[in-house]
N, C-alpha and C positions, 0 to 999 in steps of 0.2 A: 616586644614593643607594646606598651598598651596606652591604649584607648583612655586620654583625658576628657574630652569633650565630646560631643554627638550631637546632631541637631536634623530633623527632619523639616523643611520649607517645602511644602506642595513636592512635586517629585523628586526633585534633590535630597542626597544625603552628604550631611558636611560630618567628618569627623578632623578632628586634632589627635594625633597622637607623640607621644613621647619614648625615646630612647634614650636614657643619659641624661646629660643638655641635649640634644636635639630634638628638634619641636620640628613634626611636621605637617600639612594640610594636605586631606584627600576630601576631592567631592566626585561623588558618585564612583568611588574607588580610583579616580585618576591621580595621582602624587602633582602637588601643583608648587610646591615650597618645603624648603627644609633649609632650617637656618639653629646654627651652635654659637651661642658667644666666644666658647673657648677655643674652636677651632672653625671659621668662618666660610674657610674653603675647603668647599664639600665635594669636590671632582664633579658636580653635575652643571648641570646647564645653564646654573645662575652664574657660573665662573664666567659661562662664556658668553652670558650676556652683560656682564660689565668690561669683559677685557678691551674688548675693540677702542675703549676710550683711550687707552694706550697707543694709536697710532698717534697720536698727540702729545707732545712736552706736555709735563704735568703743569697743571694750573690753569690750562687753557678752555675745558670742558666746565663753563659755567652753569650752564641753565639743561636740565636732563628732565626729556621726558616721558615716560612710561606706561605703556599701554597693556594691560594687564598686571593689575599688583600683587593678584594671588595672596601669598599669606609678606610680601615685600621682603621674600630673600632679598633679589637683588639693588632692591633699595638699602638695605644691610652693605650691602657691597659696596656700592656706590659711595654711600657716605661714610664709610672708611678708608678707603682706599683712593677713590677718586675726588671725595670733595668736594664736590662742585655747590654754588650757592645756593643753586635751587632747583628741589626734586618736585617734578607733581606727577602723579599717578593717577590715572584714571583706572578704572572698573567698575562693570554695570551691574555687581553682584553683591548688594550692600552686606552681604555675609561676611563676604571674605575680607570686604573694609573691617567688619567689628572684629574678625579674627587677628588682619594685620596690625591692630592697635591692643587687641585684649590677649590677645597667646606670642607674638612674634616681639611685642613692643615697638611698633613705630609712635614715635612720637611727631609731634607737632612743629618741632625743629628741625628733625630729620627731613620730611615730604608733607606736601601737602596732599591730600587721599581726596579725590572725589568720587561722586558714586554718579558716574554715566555711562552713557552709550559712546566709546570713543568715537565711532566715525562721524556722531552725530556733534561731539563736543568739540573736532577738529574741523568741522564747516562753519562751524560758528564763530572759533575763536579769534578773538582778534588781540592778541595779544604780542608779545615781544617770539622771534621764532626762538628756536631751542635749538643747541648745540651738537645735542645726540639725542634722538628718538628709537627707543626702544621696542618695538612692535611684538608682543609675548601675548598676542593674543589667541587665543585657542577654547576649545569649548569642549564636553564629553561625549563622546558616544558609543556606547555600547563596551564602557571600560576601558577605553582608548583618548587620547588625547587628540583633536583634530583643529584644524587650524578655523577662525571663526571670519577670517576677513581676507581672498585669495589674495597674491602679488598682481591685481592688475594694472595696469596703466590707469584707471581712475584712480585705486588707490596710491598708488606710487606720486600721482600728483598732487591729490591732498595729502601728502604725508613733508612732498617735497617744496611745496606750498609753505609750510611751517616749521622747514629747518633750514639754518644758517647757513650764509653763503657758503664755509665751511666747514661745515658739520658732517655728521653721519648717521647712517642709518643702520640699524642694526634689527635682523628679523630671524626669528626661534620657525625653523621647518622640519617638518617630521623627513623628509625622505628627500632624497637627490630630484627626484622628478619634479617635486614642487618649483625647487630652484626651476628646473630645467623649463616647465610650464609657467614659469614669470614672466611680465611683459620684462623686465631689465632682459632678459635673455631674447625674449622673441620680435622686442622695439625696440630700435635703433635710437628713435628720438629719447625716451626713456633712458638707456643706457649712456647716453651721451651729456647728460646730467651729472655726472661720477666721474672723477677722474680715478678710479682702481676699487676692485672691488674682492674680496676676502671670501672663503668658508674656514671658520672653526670646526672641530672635531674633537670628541671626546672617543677614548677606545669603548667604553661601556654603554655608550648609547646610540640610539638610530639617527636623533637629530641634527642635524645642521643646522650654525647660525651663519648667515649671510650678513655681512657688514660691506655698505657701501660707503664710500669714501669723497668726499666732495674736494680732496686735492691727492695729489700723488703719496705713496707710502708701499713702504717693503713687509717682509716679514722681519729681518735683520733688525727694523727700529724697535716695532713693538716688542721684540726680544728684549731689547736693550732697554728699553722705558719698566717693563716687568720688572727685570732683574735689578733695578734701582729703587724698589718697590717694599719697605718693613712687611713682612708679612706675606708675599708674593714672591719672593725671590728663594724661597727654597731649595736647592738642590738636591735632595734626597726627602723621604719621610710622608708625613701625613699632607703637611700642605703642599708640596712638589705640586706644580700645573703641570701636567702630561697632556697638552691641548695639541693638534696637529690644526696645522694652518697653510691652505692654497689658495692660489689666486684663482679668481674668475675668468675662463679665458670666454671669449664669444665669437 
């Protein structure tokens, strides 16, 4: 794999590197993106943060929005596969803005890229709510990936403040206990917000994505919505999903 790009900003180190087509981004040696035009689905965590739109009939996730855009894998995702009208992305790291537009190619069609502080950009906005909210926020430390804004009941309100009567939420956790230590799990009122709530699973990584669901939904559908999917419906091979999927019980 080598090393295209390199950049030192005050204590951060941002490198791009390259394998093949795959382009990916590490700051301060954490892996934060990896995106292949010719083969899109990469078994990692950006699969599992676009899938959950599939509890829904296709067509119906208009407006996505995304909280950590890293180098915008899963904006990549998104607007192949899910479509939806309109992507914006925040992130407060105007690096990885210039890298998602100068090494990944996001375009200006694709998402709109802003460069903020999300929780500060979701108290302020006043805008149309969004369909699915993507919560991929996380920060480094000490060569590790850690989550930069906990699951509490503040947050869970401004997040649920500005999504759609039926919409969803979807949140990138390193470990069972995060789940476990979220207000959805430890409030009632919280929880009662959601009518069905999901973990994703990938066999090769620690993370869990928790997907809450603002109406009822199985595993059975999402199955069914993937596998009618150009590109996602694999049954053997490179792009096969091998994602394991359970409910939330509380």
């Amino acid at each position: 794999m080598a090393v295209i790009w390199q950049k030192q900003v005050g204590e951060k180190r941002y490198e791009v590197r390259k394998a093949g087509q795959s382009t990916r981004l590490y700051t301060d040696g954490v892996f934060h993106s990896q995106y292949n035009p010719d083969r899109p689905i990469t078994r990692g965590i950006w699969d599992l943060l676009m899938l959950p739109a599939f509890f829904y009939p296709q067509g119906t996730i208009k407006r996505v929005l995304v909280l950590g855009a890293g180098g915008g894998a899963v904006i990549h995702l998104l607007h192949r596969y899910v479509k939806p009208d309109h992507i914006t992305a925040i992130d407060m790291d105007a690096t990885h803005i210039s890298i998602a537009k100068r090494f990944f190619g996001i375009k200006k069609h694709m998402a709109t890229l802003i460069e903020a502080d999300a929780v500060e950009w979701l108290k302020d906005y006043k805008g149309l709510a969004f369909d699915m909210i993507i919560d991929d926020l996380f920060a480094e430390n000490e060569g590790e990936g850690v989550r930069a804004v906990p699951l509490t009941r503040s947050w869970f309100v401004l997040l649920n403040r500005n999504l759609n009567k039926n919409g969803l939420l979807v949140a990138n956790l390193f470990s069972a206990k995060e789940l476990r230590d979220s207000a959805y799990c430890s409030d009632q009122g919280v929880a009662a917000w959601f009518c069905s709530a999901f973990t994703l699973h990938l066999p090769l990584f620690h993370n869990i994505v928790a997907t809450f669901l603002k109406k009822e939904s199985n595993a059975s559908f999402i199955r069914r919505e993937v596998r009618a999917v150009t590109g996602l419906n694999a049954t053997v091979g490179q792009n096969q999903l091998q994602f394991s999927l359970r409910n939330i019980t509380l």
